[in-house]
N, C-alpha and C positions, 0 to 999 in steps of 0.2 A: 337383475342384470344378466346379459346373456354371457355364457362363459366362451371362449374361444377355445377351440381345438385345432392340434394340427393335421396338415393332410399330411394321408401316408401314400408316398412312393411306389405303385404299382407299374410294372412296365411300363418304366419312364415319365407316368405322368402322374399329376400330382390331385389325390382321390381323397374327396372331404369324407369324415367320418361319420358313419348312420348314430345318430342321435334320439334316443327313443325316450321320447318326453310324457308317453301314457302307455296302458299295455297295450303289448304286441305280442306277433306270435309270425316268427323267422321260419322262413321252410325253403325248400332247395339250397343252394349252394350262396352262400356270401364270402366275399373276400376284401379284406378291411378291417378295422378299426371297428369297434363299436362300444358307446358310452351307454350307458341307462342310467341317466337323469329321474326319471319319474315311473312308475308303477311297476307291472312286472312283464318281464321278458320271458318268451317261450321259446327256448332253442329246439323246433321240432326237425331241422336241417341240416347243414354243416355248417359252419364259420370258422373260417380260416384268417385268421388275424388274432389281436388282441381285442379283449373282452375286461373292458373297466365300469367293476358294478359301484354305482358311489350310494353315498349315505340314504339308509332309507327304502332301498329297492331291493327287489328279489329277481334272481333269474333261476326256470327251471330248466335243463339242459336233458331233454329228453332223446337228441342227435349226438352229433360230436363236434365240440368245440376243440379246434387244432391250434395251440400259440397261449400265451400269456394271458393268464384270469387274473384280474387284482380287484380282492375283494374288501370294501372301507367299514370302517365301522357303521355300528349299525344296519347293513347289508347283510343278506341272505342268498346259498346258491346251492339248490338241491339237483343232485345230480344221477340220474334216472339212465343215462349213458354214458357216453365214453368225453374225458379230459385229454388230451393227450400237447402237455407242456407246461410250463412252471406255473401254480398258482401261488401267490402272494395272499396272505391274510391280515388285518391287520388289527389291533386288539378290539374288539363291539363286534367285530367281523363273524361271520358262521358258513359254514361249507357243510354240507348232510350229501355224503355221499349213501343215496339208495342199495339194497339186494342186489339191483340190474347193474348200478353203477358201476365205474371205473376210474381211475386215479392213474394215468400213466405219465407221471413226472415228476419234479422237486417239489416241494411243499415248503414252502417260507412261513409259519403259522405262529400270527403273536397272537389268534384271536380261537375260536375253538371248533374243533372238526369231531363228525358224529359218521363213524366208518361203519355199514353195513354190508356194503360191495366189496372192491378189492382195492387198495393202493399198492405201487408198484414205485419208486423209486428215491432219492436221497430226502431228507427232509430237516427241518433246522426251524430255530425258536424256541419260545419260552411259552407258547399256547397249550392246547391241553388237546388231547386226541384220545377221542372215548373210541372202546371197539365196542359195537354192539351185534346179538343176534350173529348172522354168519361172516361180520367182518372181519376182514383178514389182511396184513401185511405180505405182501408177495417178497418171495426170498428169490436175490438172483441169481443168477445161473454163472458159473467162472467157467470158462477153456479159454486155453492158451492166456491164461493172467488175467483175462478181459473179463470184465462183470456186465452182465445185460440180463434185461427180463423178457422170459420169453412168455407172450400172450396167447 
């Protein structure tokens, strides 16, 4: 059965979501919504939207993915560049942030993350977060009250 998604909202008009039903491999700039249904996804570009990996799939994220990663169980998502915005895990779920990697945002994690690059910001859950090799938790910076990471 075919699933329905909804279209997202881009100036003004209403823009159906890239659906990727065997692998692929994303390069230059996309703006949108994108599901992986089926095989694995190669983020060699940018995506600017949300990124929902469902059961079964892997994405590698060799560019930068800008917006919401929500990752389902049984799902994989090795990250060779730069996150920049909340990812979601959810427990079967896996996130391998690489050496190169980056992590710049919340982490919602009921499912288990393998840190060898750098994460950077709040995080919450009951999953498990291995540091391995040179991975590291980025401490953030306070002036004037305000907490932020500088990159």
């Amino acid at each position: 059965m075919e699933h329905q998604y909804n279209y997202d909202q881009i100036d003004g008009k209403a823009v159906p979501p890239l659906v990727i039903k065997s692998d692929f491999v994303l390069v230059g700039l996309h703006i949108g919504t994108v599901y992986v249904e089926f095989g694995t996804l190669q983020l060699n570009g940018v995506l600017q939207g949300t990124l929902d990996v469902l059961p079964g799939t892997k994405v590698v994220i060799n560019g930068e993915q800008q917006g919401t990663v929500s990752i389902s169980p049984g799902a994989v998502v090795i990250v060779n560049g730069k996150i920049n915005g909340t990812v979601s895990i959810e427990s079967g779920g896996n996130l391998l942030i690489e050496e190169t990697g980056k992590l710049a945002g919340t982490l919602s994690n009921e499912g288990l993350v393998f840190l060898r690059g750098v994460f950077g910001g709040a995080s919450s859950g009951n999953g498990q977060l291995r540091i391995e090799g040179n991975g590291f938790i980025k401490t953030p910076v306070t002036r004037n009250g305000i907490q932020y990471y500088e990159w």
